[in-house]
C-alpha positions in Angstrom: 0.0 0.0 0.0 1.9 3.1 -1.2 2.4 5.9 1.3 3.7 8.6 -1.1 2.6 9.5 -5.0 6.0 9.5 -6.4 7.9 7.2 -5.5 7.9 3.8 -3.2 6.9 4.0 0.3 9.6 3.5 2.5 6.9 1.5 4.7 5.9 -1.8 2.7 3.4 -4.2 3.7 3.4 -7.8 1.7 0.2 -9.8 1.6 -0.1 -13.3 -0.1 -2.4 -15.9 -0.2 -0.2 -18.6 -2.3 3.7 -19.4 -2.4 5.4 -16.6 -4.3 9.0 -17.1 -5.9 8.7 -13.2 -7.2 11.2 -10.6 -5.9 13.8 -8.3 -6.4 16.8 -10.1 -7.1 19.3 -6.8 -6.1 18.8 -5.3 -3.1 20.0 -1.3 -2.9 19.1 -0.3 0.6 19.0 -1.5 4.2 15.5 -3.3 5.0 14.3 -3.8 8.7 11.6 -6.3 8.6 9.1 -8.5 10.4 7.7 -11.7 9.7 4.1 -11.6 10.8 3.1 -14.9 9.3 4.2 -17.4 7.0 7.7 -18.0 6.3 10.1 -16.0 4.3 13.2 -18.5 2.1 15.8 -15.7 1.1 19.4 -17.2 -0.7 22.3 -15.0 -1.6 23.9 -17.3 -3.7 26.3 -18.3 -0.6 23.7 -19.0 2.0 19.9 -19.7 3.1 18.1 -18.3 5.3 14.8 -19.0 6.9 12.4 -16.4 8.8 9.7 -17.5 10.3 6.7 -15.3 12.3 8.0 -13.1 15.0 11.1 -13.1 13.4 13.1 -9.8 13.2 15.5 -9.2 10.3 17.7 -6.5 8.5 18.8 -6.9 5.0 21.9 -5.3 4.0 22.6 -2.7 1.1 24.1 -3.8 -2.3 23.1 -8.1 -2.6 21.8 -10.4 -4.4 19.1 -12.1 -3.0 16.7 -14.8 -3.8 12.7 -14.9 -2.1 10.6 -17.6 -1.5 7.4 -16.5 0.3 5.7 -19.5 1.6 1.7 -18.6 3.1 0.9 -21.3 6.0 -1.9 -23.6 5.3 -5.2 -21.7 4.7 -3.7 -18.3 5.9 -1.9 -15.7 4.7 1.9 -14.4 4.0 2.4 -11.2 5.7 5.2 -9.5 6.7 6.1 -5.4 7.2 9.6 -3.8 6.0 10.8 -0.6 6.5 13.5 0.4 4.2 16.0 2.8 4.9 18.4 4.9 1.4 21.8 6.2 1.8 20.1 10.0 1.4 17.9 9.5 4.8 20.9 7.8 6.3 22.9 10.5 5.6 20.9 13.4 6.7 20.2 11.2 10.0 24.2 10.5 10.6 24.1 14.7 10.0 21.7 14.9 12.7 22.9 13.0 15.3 26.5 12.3 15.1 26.1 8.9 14.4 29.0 7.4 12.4 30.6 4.0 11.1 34.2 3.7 13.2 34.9 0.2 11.2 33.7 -1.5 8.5 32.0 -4.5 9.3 31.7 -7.9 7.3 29.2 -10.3 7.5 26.0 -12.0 6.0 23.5 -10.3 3.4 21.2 -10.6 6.0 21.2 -10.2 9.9 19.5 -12.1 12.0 17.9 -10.0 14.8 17.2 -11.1 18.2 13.6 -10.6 19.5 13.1 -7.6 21.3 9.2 -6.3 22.6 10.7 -2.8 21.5 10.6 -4.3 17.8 7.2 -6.1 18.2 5.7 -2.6 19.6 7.0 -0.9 16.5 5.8 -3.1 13.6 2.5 -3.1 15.5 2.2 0.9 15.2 2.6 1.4 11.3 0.0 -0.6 10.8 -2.4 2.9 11.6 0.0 4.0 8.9 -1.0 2.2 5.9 -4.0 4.5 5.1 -1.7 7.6 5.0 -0.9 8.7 1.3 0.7 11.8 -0.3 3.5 13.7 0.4 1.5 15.4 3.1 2.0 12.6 4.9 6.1 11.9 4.2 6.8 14.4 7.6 5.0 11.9 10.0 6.6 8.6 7.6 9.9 10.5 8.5 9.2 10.1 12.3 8.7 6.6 11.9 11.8 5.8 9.6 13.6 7.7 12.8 12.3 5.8 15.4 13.4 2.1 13.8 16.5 3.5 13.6 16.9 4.5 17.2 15.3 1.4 18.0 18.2 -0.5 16.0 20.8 1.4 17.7 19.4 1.1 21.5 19.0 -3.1 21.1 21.8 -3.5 18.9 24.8 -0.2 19.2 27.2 -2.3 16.9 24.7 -1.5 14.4 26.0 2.2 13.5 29.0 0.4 12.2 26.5 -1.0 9.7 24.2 1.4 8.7 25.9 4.5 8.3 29.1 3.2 6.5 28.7 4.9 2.8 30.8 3.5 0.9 30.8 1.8 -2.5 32.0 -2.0 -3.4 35.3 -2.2 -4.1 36.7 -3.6 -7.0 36.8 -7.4 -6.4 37.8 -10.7 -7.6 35.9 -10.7 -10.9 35.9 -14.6 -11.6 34.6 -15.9 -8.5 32.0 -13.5 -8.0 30.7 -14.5 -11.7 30.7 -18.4 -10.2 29.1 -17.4 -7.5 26.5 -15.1 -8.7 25.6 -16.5 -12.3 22.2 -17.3 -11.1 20.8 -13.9 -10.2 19.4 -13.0 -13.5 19.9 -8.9 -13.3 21.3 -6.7 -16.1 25.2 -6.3 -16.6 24.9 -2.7 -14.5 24.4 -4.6 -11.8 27.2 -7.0 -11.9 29.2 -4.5 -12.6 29.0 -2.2 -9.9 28.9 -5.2 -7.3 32.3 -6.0 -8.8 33.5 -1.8 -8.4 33.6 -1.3 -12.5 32.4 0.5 -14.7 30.0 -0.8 -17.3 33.0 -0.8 -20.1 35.4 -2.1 -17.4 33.5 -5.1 -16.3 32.9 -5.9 -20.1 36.5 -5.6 -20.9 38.0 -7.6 -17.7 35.1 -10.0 -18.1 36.2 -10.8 -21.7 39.8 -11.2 -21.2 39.2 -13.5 -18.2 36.4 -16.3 -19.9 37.2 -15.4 -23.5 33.5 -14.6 -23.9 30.6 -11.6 -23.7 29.1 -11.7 -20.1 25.7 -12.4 -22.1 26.8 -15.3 -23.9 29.2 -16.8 -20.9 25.9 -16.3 -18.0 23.5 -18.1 -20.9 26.0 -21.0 -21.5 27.0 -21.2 -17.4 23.2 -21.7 -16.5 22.7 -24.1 -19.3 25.8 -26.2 -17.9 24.4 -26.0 -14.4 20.7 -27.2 -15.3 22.7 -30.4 -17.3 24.0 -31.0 -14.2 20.9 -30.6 -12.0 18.6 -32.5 -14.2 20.9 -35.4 -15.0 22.9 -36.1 -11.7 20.0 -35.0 -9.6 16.7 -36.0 -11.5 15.4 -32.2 -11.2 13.1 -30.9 -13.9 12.9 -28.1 -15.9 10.1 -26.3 -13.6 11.7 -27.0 -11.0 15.1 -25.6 -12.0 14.5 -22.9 -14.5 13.9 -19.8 -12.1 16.7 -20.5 -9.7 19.0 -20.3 -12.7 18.5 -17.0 -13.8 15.5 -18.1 -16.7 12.9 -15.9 -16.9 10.1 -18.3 -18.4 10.1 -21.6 -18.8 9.8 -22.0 -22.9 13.0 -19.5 -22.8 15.0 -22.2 -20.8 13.7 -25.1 -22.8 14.4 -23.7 -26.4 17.8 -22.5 -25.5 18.9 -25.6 -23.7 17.5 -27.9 -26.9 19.8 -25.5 -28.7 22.7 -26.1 -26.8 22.7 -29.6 -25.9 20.7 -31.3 -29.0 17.8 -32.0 -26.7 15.1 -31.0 -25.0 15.5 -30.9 -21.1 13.1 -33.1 -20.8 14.9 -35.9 -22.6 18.1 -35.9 -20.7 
């Protein structure tokens, strides 16, 4: 339910009836969240990770993630996230003197411990969901503060993590790509995950696998699914999203293509 005209609410609310394997598949800013009911499957390519209701979590800026929203029988998915960009970040570390000391590794996704603070929280933006307009963004504003302060009082360490600003570095290009070739987002977004430019990441990409990124993610998923569907008897609908496919005909013509035979026939 959108809380401002012009662009998406900082305050989402996510309502399903039946399993969804939808989602963003890059991740740009923190994401404080609460699972109210069903259970929420997220993969970064490295790791799984499974929230179930009264769970507390916060998603970290700049990953690739993977969602499988699972509804309990005869109920509903629900879960609120309140999503925090660099800009409000910014203005907030401005405010209040909070700043990172250290950078902090760890997982695309935090695991928070329950708190009633956090309960008590979630509980009161659900009078917000009406609001809409940018009449409204002032008192969305107060509420984007308060999960912060909230964040900070249960968890201090966290200021290391949310108000460190800066970019990815430039990484090692190769096993990233093994790692990643699954996420099916444009070349933009490899790129900058890596710390390249568009025509950098092209260039380095080319001399390292001898091949366009395009052609070398097509041929890497194809390999993968021949593996999956003939060492471990998986089918093509099961298979075909987690690889980076976007429909299933898609998958089916170009692995036919590249192997000779449909995948059904392997």
């Amino acid at each position: 339910m959108p809380l401002l005209n012009k662009k998406p609410s900082p305050i989402a609310y996510s309502c399903y009836t039946a399993s969804s394997r939808a989602g963003e598949q890059f991740i740009p800013e923190f994401a404080f969240s609460y699972q109210a009911s069903g259970t929420m499957i997220m993969n970064d390519g490295s790791q799984e990770y499974i929230f179930r209701p009264g769970d507390f979590r916060l998603g970290r800026r700049n990953q690739l993630m993977k969602f499988n929203k699972l509804p309990p029988d005869g109920g509903e998915f629900r879960s609120i996230s309140v999503h925090f960009d660099q800009p409000f970040l910014r203005n907030f570390s401005m405010e209040t003197g909070y700043t990172a000391e250290k950078h902090v590794p760890g997982n695309a996704v935090i695991c928070l411990k329950q708190d009633p603070l956090y309960k008590n929280y979630f509980d009161s933006l659900l009078s917000y969901m009406p609001l809409n307009g940018e009449a409204d963004a002032p008192l969305i504003t107060v509420k984007l503060k308060e999960a912060i302060l909230l964040l900070l009082k249960v968890n201090p360490e966290m200021k290391d993590i949310l108000f460190n600003f800066s970019e990815p570095g430039k990484i090692d290009l190769e096993a990233f790509m093994n790692r990643n070739f699954h996420f099916n987002v444009d070349l933009n977004r490899f790129a900058y995950l890596t710390g390249r430019s568009l025509g950098t990441f092209k260039r380095d990409f080319e001399k390292l696998f001898h091949s366009t990124p395009s052609r070398w993610l097509q041929q890497r998923r194809l390999q993968e699914a021949y593996y999956l569907i003939k060492e471990q008897g998986k089918t093509p609908s099961d298979i075909y999203l987690d690889l980076g496919f976007e429909d299933l005909s898609h998958f089916s013509f170009a692995f036919k293509k590249q192997y000779g035979a449909a995948p059904t026939k392997i």
